[in-house]
C-alpha positions in Angstrom: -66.0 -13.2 -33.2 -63.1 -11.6 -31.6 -60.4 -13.4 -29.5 -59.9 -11.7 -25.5 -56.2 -11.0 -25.3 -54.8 -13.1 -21.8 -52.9 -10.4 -20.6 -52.6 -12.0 -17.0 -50.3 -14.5 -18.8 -48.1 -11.8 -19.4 -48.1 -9.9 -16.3 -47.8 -12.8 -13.8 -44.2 -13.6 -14.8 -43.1 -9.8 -15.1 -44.8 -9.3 -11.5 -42.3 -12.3 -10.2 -39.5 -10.8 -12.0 -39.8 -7.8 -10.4 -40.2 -9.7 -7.1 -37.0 -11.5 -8.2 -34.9 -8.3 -8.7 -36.2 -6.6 -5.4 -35.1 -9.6 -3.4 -31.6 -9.6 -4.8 -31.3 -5.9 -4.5 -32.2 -6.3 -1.1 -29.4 -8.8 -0.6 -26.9 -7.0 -1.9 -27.9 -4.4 0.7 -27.3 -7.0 3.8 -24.4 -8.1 2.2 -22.3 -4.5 2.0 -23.8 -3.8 5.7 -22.1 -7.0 6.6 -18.8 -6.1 4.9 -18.7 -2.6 6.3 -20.0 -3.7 9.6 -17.5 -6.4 10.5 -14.1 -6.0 11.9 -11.6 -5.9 8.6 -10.6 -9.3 8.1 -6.8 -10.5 9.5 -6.9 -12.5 6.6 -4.6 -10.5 4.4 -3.3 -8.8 7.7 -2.2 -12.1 9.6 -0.3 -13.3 6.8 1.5 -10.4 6.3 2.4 -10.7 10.2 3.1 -14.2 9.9 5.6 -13.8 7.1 7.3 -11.0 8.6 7.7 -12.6 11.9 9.3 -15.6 10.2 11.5 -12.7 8.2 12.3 -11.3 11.8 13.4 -14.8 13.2 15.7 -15.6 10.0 17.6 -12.5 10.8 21.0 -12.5 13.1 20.3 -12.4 16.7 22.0 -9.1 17.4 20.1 -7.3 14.9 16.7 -8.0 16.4 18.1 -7.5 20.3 18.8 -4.0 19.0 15.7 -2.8 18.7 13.6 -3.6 21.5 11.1 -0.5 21.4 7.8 -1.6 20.0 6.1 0.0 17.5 2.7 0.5 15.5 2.8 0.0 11.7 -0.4 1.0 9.8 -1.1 -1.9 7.6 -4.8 -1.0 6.4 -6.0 1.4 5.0 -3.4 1.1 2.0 -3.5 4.5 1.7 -1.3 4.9 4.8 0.0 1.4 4.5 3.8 1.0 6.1 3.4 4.7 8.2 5.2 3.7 11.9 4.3 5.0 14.8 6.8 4.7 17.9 5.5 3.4 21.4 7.0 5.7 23.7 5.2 6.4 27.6 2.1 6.9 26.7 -0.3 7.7 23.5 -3.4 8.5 22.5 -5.4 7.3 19.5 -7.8 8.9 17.7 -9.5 12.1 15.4 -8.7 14.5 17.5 -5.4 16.3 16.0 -4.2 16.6 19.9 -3.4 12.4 19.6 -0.1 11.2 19.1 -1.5 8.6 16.5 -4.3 10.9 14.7 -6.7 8.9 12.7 -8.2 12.2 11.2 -8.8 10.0 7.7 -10.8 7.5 9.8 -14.1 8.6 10.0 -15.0 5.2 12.3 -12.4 5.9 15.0 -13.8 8.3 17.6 -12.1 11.4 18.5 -10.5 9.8 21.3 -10.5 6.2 20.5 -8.0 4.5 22.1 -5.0 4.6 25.0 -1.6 2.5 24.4 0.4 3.0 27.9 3.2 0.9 29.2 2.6 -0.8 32.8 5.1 -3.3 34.4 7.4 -3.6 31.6 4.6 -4.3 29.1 2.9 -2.5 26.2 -1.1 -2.3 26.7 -4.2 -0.9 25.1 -7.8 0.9 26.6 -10.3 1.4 24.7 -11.8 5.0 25.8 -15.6 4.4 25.2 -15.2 4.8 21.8 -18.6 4.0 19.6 -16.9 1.4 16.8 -14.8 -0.7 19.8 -10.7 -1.4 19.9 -10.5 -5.0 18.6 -7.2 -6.7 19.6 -6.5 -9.6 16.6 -9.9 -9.4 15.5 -11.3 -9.5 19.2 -13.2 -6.5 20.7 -11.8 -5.6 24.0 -13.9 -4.0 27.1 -10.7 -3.6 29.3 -7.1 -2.9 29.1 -5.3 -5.7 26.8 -1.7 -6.6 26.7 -0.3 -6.0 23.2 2.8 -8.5 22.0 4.9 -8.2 18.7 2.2 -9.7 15.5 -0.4 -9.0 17.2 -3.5 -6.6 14.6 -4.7 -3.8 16.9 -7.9 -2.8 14.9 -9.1 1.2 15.5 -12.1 2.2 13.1 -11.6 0.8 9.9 -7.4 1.6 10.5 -5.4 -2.1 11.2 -2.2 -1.7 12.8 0.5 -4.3 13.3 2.4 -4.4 16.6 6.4 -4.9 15.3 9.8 -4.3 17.2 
């Protein structure tokens, strides 16, 4: 007498390993849509203000009443990390090679992104419909925002930091 071969006690654990392996594929999925989706982190970017503000306020007071002008400094992508950008009347941000801060690298930033103009003696920022948003230290603006020295001015996946 021959002995049937269980082969559903082989093929029930394969079938919840497979399971297994689609679920975590799937959540590897979520999670890079997440980290792609999300405005880049200040983590990294807020210390690095922090520590250079606290460099700034070491120095002699003379040196810093010098140089009043604010300015833009690209601080992600690292690519173009520590490229300034000068914050004179007004400029345009954007992909469009006719802005006076092209993002032509960026392919989140719209063509033109963003506006930084100078009203009443202060710097400020408009986003200009742009699809991924202007986020101002990590917050997404929907009307003109006053920009001080530290704070991250986020356009596409490009981080700038506001210095003197």
């Amino acid at each position: 007498m021959l002995l049937g071969t269980n082969y559903s006690a082989i093929i029930r654990p394969l079938q919840w390993l497979v399971v297994a392996l689609i679920f975590l594929f799937f959540l590897r999925v979520v999670r890079a849509v997440f980290v792609e989706v999300r405005p880049a982190g200040p983590t990294r970017a807020q210390r690095r203000a922090q520590r250079r503000a606290e460099e700034e306020d070491q120095r002699p007071l003379r040196e810093t009443r010098s140089r009043k002008q604010l300015r833009l400094e690209v601080i992600e992508p690292t690519e173009r990390e520590g490229t300034v950008y000068d914050l004179d009347g007004e400029v345009t941000v954007g992909r469009s090679n006719g802005c006076a801060i092209p993002t032509t690298y960026d392919a989140y930033s719209s063509t033109l992104h963003a506006r930084i103009y100078r009203s009443g003696g202060q710097v400020w920022v408009e986003d200009l419909g742009s699809t991924n948003g202007t986020y101002v230290n990590s917050e997404r603006i929907s009307q003109p925002s006053r920009l001080a020295k530290g704070d991250l001015l986020q356009i596409g996946a490009t981080v700038f930091e506001v210095r003197r």
